[in-house]
N, C-alpha and C positions, 0 to 999 in steps of 0.2 A: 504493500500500500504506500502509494507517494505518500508522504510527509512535509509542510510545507509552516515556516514560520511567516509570521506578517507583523513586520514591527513599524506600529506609525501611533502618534497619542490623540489621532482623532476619532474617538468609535465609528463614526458614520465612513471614511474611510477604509478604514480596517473589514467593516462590514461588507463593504463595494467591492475591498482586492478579493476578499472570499467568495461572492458572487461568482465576479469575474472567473476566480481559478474552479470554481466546479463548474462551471461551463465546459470545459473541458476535462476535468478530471473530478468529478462528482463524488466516487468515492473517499476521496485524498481527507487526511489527518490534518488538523489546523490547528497550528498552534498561536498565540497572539503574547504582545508585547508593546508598551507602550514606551520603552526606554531602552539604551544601550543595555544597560545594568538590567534591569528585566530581562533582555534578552540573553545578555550570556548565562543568565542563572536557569534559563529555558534550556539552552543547548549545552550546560553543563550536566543539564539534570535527562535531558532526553538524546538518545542518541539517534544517530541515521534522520538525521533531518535534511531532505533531498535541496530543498532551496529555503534560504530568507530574501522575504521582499523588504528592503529599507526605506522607509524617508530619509532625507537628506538632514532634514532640521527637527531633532529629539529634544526632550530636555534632561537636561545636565551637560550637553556638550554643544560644539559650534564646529562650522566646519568639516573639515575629514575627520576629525579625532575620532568620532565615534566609530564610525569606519574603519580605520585604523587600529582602533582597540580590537574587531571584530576579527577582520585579517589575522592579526598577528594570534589570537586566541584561537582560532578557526580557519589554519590555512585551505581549510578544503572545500569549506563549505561555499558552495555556488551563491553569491549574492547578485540581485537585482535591484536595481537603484528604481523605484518611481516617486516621478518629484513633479511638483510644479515649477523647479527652477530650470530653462531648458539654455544656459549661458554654456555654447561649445565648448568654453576652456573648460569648464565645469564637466562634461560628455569625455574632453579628452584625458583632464587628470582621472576621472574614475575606471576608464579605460587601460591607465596605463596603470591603477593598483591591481589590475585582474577581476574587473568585476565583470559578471557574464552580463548582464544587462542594463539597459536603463531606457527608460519610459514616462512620457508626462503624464501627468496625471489628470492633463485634457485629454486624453487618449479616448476613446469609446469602447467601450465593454466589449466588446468584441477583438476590439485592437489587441487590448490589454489581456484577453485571455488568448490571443493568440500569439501573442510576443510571453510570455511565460509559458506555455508550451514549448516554445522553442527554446526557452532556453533548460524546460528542465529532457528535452528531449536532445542536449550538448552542445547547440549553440550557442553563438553570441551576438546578445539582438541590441539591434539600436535604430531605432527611427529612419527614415530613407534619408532625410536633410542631412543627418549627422555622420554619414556613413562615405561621405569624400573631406572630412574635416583637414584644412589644409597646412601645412608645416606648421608648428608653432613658432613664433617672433622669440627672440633671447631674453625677454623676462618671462616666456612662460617655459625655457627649457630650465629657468633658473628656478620657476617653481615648481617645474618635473624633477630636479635633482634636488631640492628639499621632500618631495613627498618622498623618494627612496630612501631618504636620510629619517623621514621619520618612521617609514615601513621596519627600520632596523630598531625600533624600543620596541622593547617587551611588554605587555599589554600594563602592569605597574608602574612601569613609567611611565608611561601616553597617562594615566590616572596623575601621576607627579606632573604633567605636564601641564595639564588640564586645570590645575588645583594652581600651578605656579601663573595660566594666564587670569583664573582669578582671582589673582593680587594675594593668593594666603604665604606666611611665611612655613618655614620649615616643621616649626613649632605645630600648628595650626593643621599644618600635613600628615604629619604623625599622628596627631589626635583625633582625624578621621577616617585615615588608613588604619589606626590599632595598632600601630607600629613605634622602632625606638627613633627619636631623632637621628641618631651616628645614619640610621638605614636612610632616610628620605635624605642625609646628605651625600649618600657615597649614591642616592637614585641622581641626583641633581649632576653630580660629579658626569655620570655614563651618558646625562641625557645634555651635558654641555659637549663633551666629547662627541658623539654619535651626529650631533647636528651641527657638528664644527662651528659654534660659537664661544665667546669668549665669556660673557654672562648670563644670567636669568633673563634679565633685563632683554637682551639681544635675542633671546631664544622666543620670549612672548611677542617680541615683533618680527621677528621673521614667521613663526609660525600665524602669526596674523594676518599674514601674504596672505596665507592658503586657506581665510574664513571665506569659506561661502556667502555666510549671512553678511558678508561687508560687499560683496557684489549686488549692483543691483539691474532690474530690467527698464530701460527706459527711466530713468533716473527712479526708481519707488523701491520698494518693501521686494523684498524675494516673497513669492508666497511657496506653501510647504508644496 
């Protein structure tokens, strides 16, 4: 029996990808999740889960981090991006993390249960507009070689990561990780290293490059 996660914190979405995926695979297992942290606690606890469908924009994170978290936790598992935010560089960084799909979330039911088909049938689907995307310009090969740089932390660091762009100190780290201080500094040390920066400071804006939710469409709000 396919097996399929749906991680988005809209219910009325959530409900629509499920729809959507028994149109095509009626019998299939569904599991849901409204957060990164939700989610890995699902695919820690349930195994052979064939696909997760993701939003781009969860809470508790920004950006790839959640994504990243997910990856490095789950290199195997087949993910599909469906978003409202449809910004190519956005189509090509998720492409070059290995993600099997992505999908707007203006898509029509139809569309949408047949691009997740494909991809739990080994594809990799992406909208027809996005599928001659053309070289990237030199600040976005500069934000291709930060996103490998941050594919290399360990899913506890991308957490130290996360915790260090929202402004917490070390102290403050520890005490929500359940951890000793000496650990979230020797986490800081690996996660200054691995992203070839020289402070915290440097490390929250470069990885600031690569927030999504700072990109916008036609000057406005990214929607989910």
């Amino acid at each position: 029996m396919t097996r399929i996660l749906i991680v988005d914190d809209h219910p009325l979405f959530r409900e629509a990808l499920e729809s959507a995926v028994r149109m095509e695979r009626p019998t299939c297992e569904i599991f849901e999740a409204t957060s990164i942290d939700e989610a890995l606690e699902v695919l820690s606890r349930e195994k052979n889960i064939d696909l997760g469908l993701f939003d781009l924009f969860l809470p508790g994170t920004s950006g790839l981090s959640g994504l990243v978290r997910i990856r490095a936790a789950h290199p195997h598992l087949p993910v599909m991006v469906v978003s409202g935010h449809e910004d190519p560089r956005v189509v090509r960084d998720l492409l070059s993390m290995g993600v099997a799909g992505f999908v707007s979330k203006a898509t029509s039911k139809s569309e949408l249960a047949h691009s997740i088909n494909e991809v739990l049938n080994g594809s990799i689907y992406v909208p027809e507009r996005f599928r001659d995307i053309s070289q990237p310009q030199p600040s976005e090969i500069e934000r291709g070689d930060m996103l490998r740089r941050l594919q290399d932390l360990t899913p506890q660091q991308l957490r130290v990561l996360d915790m260090i762009r929202a402004g917490l100190q070390n102290k403050q780290i520890a005490y929500e990780l359940g951890v000793a201080e000496t650990t979230v500094k020797a986490h800081v040390s690996e996660i200054l290293r691995k992203l070839n920066v020289y402070s915290r400071t440097k490390a929250a804006i470069e990885v600031g490059k690569m927030d999504f939710a700072q990109l916008s469409l036609d000057g406005g709000k990214p929607t989910h």
